[in-house]
C-alpha positions in Angstrom: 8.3 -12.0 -0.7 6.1 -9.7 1.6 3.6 -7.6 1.4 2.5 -4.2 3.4 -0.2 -1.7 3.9 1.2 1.5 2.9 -1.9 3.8 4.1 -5.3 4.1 5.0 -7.1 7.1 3.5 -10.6 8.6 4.1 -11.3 10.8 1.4 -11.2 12.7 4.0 -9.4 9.9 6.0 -9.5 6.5 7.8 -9.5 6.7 11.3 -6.1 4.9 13.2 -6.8 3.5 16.7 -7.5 6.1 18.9 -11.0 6.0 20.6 -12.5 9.0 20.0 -13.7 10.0 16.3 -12.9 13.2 15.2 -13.6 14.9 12.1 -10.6 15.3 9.4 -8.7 18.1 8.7 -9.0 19.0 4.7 -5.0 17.2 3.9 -6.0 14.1 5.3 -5.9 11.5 2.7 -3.9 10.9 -0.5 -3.1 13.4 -3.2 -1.0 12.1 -6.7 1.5 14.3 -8.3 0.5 16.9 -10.7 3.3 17.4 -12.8 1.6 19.8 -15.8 0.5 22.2 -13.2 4.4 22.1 -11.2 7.0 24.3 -11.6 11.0 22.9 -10.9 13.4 25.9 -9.9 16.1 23.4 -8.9 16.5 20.1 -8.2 15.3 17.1 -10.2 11.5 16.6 -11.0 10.3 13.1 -10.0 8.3 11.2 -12.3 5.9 10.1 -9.9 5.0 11.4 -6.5 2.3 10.8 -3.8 1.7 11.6 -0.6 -1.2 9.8 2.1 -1.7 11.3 5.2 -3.6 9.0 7.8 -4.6 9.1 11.1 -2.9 7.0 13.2 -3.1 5.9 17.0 -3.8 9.4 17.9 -1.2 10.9 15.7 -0.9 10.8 11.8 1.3 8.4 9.3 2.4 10.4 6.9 3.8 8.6 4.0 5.6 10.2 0.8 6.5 7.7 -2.6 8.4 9.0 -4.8 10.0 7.9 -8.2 12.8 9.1 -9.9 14.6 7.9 -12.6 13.1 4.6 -11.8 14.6 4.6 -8.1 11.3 4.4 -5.7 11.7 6.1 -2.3 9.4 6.3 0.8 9.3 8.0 3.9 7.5 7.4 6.6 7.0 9.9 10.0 4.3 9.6 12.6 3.7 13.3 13.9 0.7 15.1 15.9 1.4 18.2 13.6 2.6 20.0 16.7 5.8 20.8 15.6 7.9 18.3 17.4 10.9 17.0 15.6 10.0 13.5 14.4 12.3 10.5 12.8 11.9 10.3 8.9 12.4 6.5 8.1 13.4 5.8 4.8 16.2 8.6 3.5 19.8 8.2 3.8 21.1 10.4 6.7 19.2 10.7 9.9 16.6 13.3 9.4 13.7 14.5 11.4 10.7 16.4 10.4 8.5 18.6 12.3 5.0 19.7 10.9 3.2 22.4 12.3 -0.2 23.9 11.5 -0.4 27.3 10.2 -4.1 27.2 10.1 -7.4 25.7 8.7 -5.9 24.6 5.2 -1.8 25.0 5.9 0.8 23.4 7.5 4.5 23.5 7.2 7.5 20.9 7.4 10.6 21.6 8.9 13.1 19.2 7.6 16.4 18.8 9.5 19.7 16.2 9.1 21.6 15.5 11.9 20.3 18.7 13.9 20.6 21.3 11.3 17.7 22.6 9.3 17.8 21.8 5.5 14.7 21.6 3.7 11.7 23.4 4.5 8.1 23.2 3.0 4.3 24.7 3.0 1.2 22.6 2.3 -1.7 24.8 1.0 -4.8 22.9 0.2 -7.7 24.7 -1.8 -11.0 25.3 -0.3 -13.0 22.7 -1.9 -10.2 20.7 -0.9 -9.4 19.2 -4.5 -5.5 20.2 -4.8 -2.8 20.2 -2.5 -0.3 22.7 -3.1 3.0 22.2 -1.5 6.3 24.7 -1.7 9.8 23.4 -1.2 13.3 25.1 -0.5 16.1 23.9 0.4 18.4 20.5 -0.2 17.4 17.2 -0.3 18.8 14.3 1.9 21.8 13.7 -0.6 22.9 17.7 -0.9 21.2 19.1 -4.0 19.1 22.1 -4.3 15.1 22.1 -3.8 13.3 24.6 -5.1 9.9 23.7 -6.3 6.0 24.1 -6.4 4.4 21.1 -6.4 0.6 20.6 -7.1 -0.7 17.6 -6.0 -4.4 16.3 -6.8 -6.8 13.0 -5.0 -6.1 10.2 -7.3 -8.6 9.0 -9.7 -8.6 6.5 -11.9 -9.0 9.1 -14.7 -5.9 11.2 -13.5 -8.0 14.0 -14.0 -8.1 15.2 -10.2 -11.8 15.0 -10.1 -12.8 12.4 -7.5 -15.2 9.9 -8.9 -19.1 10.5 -7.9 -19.9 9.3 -4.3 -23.0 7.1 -4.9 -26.6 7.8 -3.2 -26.7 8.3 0.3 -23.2 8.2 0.7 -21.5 10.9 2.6 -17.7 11.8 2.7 -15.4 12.5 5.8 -16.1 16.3 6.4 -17.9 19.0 8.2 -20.4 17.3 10.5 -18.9 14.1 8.8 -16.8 11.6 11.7 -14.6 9.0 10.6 -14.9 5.4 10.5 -12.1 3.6 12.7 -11.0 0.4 11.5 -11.5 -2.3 14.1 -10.0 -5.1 11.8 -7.8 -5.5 8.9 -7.5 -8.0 6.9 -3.8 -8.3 4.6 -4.3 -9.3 0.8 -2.4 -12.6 -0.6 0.1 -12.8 -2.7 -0.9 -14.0 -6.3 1.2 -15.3 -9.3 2.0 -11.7 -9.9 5.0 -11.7 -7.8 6.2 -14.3 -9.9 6.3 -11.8 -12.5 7.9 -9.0 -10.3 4.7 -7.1 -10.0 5.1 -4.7 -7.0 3.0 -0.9 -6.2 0.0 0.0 -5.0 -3.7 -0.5 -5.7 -6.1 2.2 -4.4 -9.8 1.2 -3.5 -12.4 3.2 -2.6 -15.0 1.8 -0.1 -18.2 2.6 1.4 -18.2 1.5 4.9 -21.7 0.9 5.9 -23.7 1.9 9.3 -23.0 -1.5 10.8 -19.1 -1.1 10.3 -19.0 -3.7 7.6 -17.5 -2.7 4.1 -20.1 -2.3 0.5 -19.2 -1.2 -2.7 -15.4 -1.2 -3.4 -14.3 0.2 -6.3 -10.5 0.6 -8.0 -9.5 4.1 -8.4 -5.9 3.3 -8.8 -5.3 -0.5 -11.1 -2.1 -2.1 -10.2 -2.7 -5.6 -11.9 -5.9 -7.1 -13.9 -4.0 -9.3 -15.4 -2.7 -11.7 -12.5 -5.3 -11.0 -10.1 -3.8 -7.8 -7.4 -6.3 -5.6 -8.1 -9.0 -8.6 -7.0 -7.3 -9.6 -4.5 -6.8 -5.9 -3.1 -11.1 -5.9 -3.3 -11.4 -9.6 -1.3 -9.3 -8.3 1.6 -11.0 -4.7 1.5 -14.5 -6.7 2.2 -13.5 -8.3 4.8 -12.2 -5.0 6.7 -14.1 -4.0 10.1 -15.0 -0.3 11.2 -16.7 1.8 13.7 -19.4 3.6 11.2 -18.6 7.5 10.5 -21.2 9.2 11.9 -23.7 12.6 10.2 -24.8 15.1 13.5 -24.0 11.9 15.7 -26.0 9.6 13.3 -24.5 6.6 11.7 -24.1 6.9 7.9 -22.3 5.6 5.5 -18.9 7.0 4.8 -16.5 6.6 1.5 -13.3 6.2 2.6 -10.2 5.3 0.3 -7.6 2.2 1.1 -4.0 1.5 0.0 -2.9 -1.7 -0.4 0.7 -2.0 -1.4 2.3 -5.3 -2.4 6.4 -5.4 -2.7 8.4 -8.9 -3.9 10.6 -7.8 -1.0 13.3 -7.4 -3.5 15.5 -3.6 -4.1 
């Protein structure tokens, strides 16, 4: 049995290691699948999809889950959205993928296996920053045809798209907004729910205050109330450590998003 950290998110983002804090750009975080608002030309349409997009070590992590017939996949690429070809980890044949920034809200991905360009994509994310819109063509990494509009949304708790209400006081990563670096980490425990085969995600939402420390944490995304993940997910949130997000240079405090994923280890 194991367990990972799948992403950090800032709702806006959560800063990787680099030194500097910089403010996000408006894809950073994690967006859910829309699939009522999706349109499938070709290929197969997943029953669940996210993608989490999180700085990392002056780069970004950018991780896709996706679920299809029951079958769970993730990838995982680590790009500077510069439009270098980067390894994909996680699919079948060796593939790279190159993102590229079109321009304040866009960015594309060039997918290619073993050289030769097959899958290519265009992320548009509204102005107020509340969908992700993201255009695919091509084949996927086993040969069949892509040709979709996806609309992806932040994930709630609701499922309705609309972020919960950041409390009093609070600000979000954003225009004169900096984001909090984390400093340390702390991994959450196992419970008797991997007994019972319980595996996913649980997605917190956390206010990390001006002294780096961590406040209010809230569950936006439930895994497990039953044998304790979703509480255990909270206890190791707590005991996280940032540099405080700053307002105009100012420390503040910042809502930033966490997910905690917990595997059996098992296929």
């Amino acid at each position: 049995m194991r367990h990972a950290i799948a992403g950090l998110i800032a709702a806006g983002a959560i800063a990787g290691a680099s030194t500097a804090q910089v403010q996000a750009p408006p894809w950073v975080g994690g967006w859910d699948l829309d699939p009522t608002q999706s349109e499938y030309r070709a290929g197969a349409a997943p029953q669940r999809e996210t993608i989490i997009i999180s700085p990392y070590i002056g780069a970004y992590k950018i991780t896709i889950s996706r679920t299809d017939n029951g079958r769970a996949l993730q990838t995982e690429a680590i790009a500077k959205f510069d439009g270098t070809d980067v390894l994909a980890i996680g699919l079948r044949a060796p593939t790279t993928r190159a993102f590229a920034i079109v321009d304040d809200h866009t960015f594309e991905i060039v997918e290619k296996v073993n050289g030769l360009v097959t899958l290519r994509r265009r992320a548009t994310v509204s102005a107020d920053a509340k969908t992700l819109t993201l255009t695919e063509h091509g084949v996927d990494d086993g040969g069949q045809a892509v040709d979709a509009v996806l609309r992806f949304v932040r994930p709630t708790a609701t499922g309705t798209g609309v972020p919960p209400a950041t409390p009093p006081g609070v600000f979000r990563a954003g225009p004169g907004v900096t984001i909090p670096r984390v400093l340390k980490e702390v991994k959450p425990q196992h419970t008797d729910a991997m007994r019972a085969r319980i595996q996913g995600s649980v997605m917190l939402e956390c206010v990390v205050k001006t002294d780096g420390t961590v406040g209010d944490v809230r569950v936006i995304r439930s895994l497990d109330a039953t044998y304790g993940l979703d509480q255990e997910a909270i206890r190791a949130a707590r005991m996280w450590v940032f540099t405080p997000g700053t307002r105009n240079g100012e420390p503040v405090p910042v809502m930033v998003s966490i997910e905690l994923t917990f595997s059996t280890g098992r296929d």
